[in-house]
N, C-alpha and C positions, 0 to 999 in steps of 0.2 A: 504494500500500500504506500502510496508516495506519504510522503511526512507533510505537517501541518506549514511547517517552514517555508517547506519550498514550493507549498503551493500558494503561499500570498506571496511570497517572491514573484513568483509567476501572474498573480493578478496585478502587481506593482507596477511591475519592471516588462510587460510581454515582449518589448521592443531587441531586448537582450538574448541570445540564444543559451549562454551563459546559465539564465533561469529557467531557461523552459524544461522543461520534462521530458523524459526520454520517448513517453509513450506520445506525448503529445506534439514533440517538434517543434520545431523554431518558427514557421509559417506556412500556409494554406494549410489542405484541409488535415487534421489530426493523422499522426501517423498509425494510430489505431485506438479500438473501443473494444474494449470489454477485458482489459488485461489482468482483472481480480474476479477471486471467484468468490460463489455465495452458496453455500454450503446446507441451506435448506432447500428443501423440494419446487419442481419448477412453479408448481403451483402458488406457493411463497413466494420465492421473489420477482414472481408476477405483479402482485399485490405489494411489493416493495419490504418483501423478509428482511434486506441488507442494506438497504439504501441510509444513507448517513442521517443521522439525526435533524430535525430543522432547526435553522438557523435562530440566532437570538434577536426577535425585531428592535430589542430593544436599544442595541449596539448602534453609537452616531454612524451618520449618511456613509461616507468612505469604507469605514470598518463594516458594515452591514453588507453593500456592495461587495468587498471584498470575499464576506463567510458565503454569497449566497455563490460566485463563482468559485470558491473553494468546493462546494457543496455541489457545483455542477458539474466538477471534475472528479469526482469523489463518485457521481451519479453512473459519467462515460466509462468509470473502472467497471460498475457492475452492469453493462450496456444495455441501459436505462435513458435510453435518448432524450426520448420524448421529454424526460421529467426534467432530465440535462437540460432541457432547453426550456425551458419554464425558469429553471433558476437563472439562466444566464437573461433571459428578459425583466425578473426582478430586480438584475444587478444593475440592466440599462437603466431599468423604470427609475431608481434612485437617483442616476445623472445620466441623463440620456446624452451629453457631451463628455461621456468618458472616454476617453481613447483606448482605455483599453478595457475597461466593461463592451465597448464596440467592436474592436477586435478579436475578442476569447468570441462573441456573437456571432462576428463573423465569419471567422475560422471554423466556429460549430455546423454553424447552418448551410457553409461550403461541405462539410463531411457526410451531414444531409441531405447532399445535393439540393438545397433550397436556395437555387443560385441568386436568385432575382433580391430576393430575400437579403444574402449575403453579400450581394456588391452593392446594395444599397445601406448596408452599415459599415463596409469599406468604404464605399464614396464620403460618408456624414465624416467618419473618421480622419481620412485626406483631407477633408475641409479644413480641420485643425493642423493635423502635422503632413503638409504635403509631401515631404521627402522621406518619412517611415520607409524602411525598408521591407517591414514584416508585413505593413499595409499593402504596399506597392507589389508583393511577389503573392499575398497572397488575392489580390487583386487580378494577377497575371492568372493563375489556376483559375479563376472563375470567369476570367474572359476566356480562356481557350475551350471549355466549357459551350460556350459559346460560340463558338469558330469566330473569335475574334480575334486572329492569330497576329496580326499586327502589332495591336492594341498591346494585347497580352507580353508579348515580344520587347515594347517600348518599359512596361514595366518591368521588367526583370531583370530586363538590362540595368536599368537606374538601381533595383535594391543590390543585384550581386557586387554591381560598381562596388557600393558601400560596405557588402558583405562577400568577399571573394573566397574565403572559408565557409563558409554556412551549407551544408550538404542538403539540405532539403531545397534552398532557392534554387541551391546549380541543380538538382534533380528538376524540378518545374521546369526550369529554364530547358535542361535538357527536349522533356515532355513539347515544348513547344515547337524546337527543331525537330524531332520525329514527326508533329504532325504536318511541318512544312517540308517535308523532304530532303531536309539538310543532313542527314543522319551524321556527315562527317564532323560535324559541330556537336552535335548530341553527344558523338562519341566521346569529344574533344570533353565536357562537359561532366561527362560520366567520369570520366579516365580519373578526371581530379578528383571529384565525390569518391571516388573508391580509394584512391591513394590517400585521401584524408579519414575515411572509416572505410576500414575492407572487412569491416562485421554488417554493414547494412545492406541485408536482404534487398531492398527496393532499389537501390541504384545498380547493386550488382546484380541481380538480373535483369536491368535496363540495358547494363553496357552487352551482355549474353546478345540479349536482343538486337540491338543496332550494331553487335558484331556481326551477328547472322544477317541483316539487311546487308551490309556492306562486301557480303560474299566473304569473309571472315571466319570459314563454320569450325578451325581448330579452334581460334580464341572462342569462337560461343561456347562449345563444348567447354572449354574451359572455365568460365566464367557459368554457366549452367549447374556444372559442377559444384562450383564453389558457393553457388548459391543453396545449392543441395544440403552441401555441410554445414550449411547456418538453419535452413528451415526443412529437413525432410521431406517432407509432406508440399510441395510447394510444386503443385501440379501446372503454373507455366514454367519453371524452370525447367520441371521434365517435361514437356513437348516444344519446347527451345532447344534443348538437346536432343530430342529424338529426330527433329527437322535438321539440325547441324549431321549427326549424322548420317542420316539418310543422303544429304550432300555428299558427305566425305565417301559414299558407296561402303558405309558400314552397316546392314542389315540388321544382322545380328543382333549387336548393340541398341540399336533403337529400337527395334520388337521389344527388349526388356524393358525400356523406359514406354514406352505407349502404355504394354501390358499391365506394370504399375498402376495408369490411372484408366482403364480401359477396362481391367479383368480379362480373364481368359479368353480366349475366341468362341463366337457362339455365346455365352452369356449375360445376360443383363449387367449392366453399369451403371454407377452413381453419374458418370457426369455427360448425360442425355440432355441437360438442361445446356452445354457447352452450344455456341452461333455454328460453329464450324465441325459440331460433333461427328455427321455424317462423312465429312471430306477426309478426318484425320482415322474414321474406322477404315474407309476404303483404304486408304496408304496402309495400313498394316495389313489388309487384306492383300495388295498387289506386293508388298515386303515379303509375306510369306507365300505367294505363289512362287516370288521371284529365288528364296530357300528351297523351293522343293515341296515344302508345308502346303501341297493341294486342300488335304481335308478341313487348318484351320483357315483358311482363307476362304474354304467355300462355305464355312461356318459364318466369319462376317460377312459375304456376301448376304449369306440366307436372311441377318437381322438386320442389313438395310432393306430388303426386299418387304419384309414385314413392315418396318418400318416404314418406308415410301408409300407402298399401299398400290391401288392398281395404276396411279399416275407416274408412281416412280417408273413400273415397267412398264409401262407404253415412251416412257422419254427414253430408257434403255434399246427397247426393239426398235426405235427410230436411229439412234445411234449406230446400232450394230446393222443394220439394213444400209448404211448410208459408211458405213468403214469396213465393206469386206464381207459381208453376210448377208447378200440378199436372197437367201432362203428362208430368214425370222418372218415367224408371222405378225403384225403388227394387229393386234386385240387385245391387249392388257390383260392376258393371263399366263402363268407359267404353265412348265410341262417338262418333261426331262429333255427337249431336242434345246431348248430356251435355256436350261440350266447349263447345258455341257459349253451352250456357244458360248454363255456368258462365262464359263469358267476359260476359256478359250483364248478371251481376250483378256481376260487377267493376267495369263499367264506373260501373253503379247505384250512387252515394255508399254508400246507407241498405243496402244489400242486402249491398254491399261490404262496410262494416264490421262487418256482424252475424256474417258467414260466417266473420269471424276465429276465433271460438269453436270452429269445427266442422271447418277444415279440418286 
């Protein structure tokens, strides 16, 4: 549990990185929520089993303000948002011209993605201290947010100027050259963040990332890796890696990192809710055709096919009728002569990879 100390240090001082909290980072949105745990049943601390005591109204204006933003980070330990952000509007309500009752606000309400929300108590903020740097960057995340990459771009520039160590800006700042296409700059960006903390998960799997953009796929691997050895469980680091190596024509290797968060071939998965879940089961399918592994491959084929339903195979037999196979029937139903073709061009590299589109 962070200490009493350093978290009105932290309502005082937010401007300082110095003070800020590990969990919470020096600007934009929190670098996490829910890093304490609460030991009674969910049904408790639903109802708020753990949530820190309320505050003393009786405490003058500053000092009240400060408990209730104590109390709103004390709230984001046991990820209690909502209630988080009740106290952090109590703390405004006492000096709505606080800069930094504005800031913790709007730092929150960026975590919440309640953008509109949160650059409009960055803006009131700015009004008073225009050259804040914690303002200014985290001002920059919620306009990128936005696709105001520009905008966004102009601020971050001004806070890193001021703050050229602070790993969380130069991470933002990165984030905004990734969405402009600059990756070489992102990289540039990262490079530092990592050499200034080589424990922080978020920037080292970014530079993973924009090493693999940059055709880079030993260093991703490597940097994928090492993000590995900070957070296990960190299922973009393992399909950053599993993509690096499938570049590098290591098979093998990458089947083991998909499998990781994929599960066996043929079985149900936790992460069906992933944008691009379909595209990354087919790659392990066409990886283990490409091993020899007919049966597990034609296992993932089988749970896209379920999956897609009768549209998926009607955009398949339009494929294969138009790459090589125009004896498929095109009627959106399988059949064993439908199963073999499609297994057929799994096997086929060129055939293989086109069909990702369509399955």
């Amino acid at each position: 549990m962070i200490g009493r100390l350093a978290l009105v240090a932290f309502a005082l001082a937010l401007a300082s990185p110095a003070l800020a909290t590990e969990s919470i980072g020096a600007a934009g949105s929190f670098r996490s929520v829910g890093w304490a745990q609460c030991r009674a049943p969910y049904a408790e601390w639903k109802q708020g089993a753990c949530d820190p005591a309320p505050v003393d109204v009786a405490l003058p204006g500053p000092a009240l303000a400060r408990a209730h933003i104590e109390r709103s980070v004390a709230l984001l330990a046991q990820t209690r948002t909502e209630e988080a952000l009740k106290a952090a509007n109590a703390a405004v309500a006492i000096d709505p011209t606080s800069v930094s009752s504005l800031t913790f606000r709007g730092r929150l309400l960026s975590t919440l993605l309640k953008l509109d929300a949160a650059e409009r108590d960055l803006n009131a903020a700015l009004l008073i201290e225009p050259t804040n740097p914690v303002l200014l960057a985290s001002r920059a995340e919620v306009l990128l947010h936005a696709d105001k990459g520009l905008d966004a771009l102009a601020d971050i520039t001004a806070a890193v100027a001021q703050r050229p160590d602070d790993t969380d800006m130069l991470l933002i700042k990165a984030r905004i050259h990734m969405s402009r296409d600059q990756v070489d700059l992102a990289a540039r960006d990262l490079e530092r963040a990592v050499s200034l903390d080589p424990s922080d998960r978020r920037t080292r799997l970014m530079k993973a990332q924009a090493q693999f953009r940059l055709g880079k796929f030993a260093g991703a691997v490597d940097d994928a890796t090492k993000t590995l050895a900070i957070s296990a469980g960190d299922l973009m680091a393992r399909e950053t890696r599993a993509l690096a190596l499938i570049a590098l024509d290591r098979p093998a290797e990458a089947i083991e990192d998909l499998n990781a968060f994929l599960g066996p071939p043929g079985q149900p998965t936790t992460v069906v809710a992933l944008r691009h879940y379909r595209e990354i089961l087919l790659q392990r399918s066409l990886l283990l055709a490409q091993l020899g592994k007919r049966e597990d491959s034609s296992r993932d084929i089988e749970v896209l096919m379920l999956s897609g339903g009768k549209q998926a195979i009607l955009r398949v037999q339009l494929y294969l009728r138009r790459n090589g196979f125009p004896e498929v029937r095109i009627d959106g139903e399988r059949d064993t002569d439908f199963d073999n073709t499609l297994r057929n061009c799994v096997l086929d590299r060129a055939c293989g990879r086109g069909i990702t589109r369509h399955i």
